[in-house]
C-alpha positions as CSV (number, residue, x, y, z in Angstrom):
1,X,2.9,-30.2,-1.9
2,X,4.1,-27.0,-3.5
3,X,7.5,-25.7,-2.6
4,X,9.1,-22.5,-3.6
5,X,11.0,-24.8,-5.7
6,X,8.0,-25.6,-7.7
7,X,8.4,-24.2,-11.0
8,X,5.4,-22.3,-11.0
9,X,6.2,-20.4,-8.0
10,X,9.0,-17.5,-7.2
11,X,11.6,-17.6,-4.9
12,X,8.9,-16.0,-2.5
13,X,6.6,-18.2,-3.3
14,X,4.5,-16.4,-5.6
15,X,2.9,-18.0,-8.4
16,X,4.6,-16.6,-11.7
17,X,1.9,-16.7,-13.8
18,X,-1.8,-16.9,-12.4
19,X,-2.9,-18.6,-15.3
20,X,-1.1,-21.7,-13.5
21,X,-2.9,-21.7,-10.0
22,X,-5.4,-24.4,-9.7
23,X,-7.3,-25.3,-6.0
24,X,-4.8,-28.3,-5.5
25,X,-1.9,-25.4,-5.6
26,X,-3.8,-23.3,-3.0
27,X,-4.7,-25.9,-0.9
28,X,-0.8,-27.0,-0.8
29,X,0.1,-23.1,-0.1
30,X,-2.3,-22.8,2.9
31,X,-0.8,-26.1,4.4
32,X,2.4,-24.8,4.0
33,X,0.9,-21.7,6.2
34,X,-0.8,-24.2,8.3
35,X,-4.4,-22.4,7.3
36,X,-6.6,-25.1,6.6
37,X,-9.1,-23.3,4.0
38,X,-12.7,-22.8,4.9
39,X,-15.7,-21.6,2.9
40,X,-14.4,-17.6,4.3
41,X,-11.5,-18.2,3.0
42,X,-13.0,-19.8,-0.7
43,X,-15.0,-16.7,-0.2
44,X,-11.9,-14.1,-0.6
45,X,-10.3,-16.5,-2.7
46,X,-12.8,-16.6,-5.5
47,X,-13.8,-13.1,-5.2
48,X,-9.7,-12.5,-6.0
49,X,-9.4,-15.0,-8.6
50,X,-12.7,-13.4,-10.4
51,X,-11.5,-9.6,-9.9
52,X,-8.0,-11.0,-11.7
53,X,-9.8,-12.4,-14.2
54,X,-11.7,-9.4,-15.0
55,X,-9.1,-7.1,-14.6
56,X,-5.7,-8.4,-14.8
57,X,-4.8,-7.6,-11.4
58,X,-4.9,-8.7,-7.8
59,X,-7.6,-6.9,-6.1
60,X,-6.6,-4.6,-3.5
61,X,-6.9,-5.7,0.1
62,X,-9.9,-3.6,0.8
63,X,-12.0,-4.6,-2.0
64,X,-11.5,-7.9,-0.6
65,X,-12.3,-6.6,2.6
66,X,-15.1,-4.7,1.5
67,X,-16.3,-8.6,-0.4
68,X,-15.8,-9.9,3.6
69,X,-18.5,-7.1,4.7
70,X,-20.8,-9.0,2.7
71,X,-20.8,-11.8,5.1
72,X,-19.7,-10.0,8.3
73,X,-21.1,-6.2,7.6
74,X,-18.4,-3.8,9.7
75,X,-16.2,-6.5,10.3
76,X,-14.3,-7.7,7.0
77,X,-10.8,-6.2,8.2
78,X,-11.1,-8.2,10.8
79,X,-12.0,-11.3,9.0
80,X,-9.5,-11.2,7.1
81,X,-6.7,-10.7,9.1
82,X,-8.4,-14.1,11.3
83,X,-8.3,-15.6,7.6
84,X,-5.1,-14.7,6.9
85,X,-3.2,-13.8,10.2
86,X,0.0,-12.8,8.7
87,X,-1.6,-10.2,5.9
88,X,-3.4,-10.1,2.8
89,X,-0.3,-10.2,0.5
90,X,1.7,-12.3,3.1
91,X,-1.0,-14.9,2.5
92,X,-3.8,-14.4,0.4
93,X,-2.1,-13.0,-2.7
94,X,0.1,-16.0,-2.5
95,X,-2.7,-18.7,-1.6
96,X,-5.1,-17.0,-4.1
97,X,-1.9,-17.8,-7.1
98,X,-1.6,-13.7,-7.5
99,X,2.1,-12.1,-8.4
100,X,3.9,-10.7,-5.8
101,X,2.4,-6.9,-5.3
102,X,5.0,-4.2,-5.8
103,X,3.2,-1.4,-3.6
104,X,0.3,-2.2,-2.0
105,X,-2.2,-0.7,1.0
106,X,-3.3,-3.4,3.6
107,X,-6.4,-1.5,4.3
């Protein structure tokens, strides 16, 4: 299980580089939350890891929420916040293997 003295992550618990994040590291992070990850949250998840990949950042919260409306149409802020009770950086960013945002709008 990871631990925030795992070499890939910060002293927050943020992955260093994204690059190293793999589904056996998110799956570890959400335990350590206590989510246990269903296909929603896979949903958000890939939808951040494919917007990093794209464009070298984490995608802000409500483009992920706007992804959510896909499946739940009006409802993706509050999907995600039952996804990922404790906030979309708090959790997501860091389950998803993103850096630690600087500034950031929840939505």
């Amino acid at each position: 299980m990871a631990t925030v003295n795992d070499p890939r992550l910060d002293g927050e618990g943020y992955v260093v580089e994204p690059e190293q994040w793999d589904e056996a590291l998110a799956h570890a992070l959400a335990s350590a939350q206590h989510i246990d990850l269903g296909d929603d949250h896979w949903f958000v998840i890939r939808f951040m890891r494919d917007y990093y990949q794209e464009h070298q950042v984490c995608a802000d919260a409500r483009h992920a929420m706007k992804h959510l409306e896909q499946r739940y149409p009006g409802q993706g802020r509050k999907r995600m916040f039952e996804l990922f009770p404790y906030g979309y950086v708090a959790q997501a960013c860091r389950i998803a293997g993103m850096k630690r945002p600087r500034a950031w709008s929840t939505g």
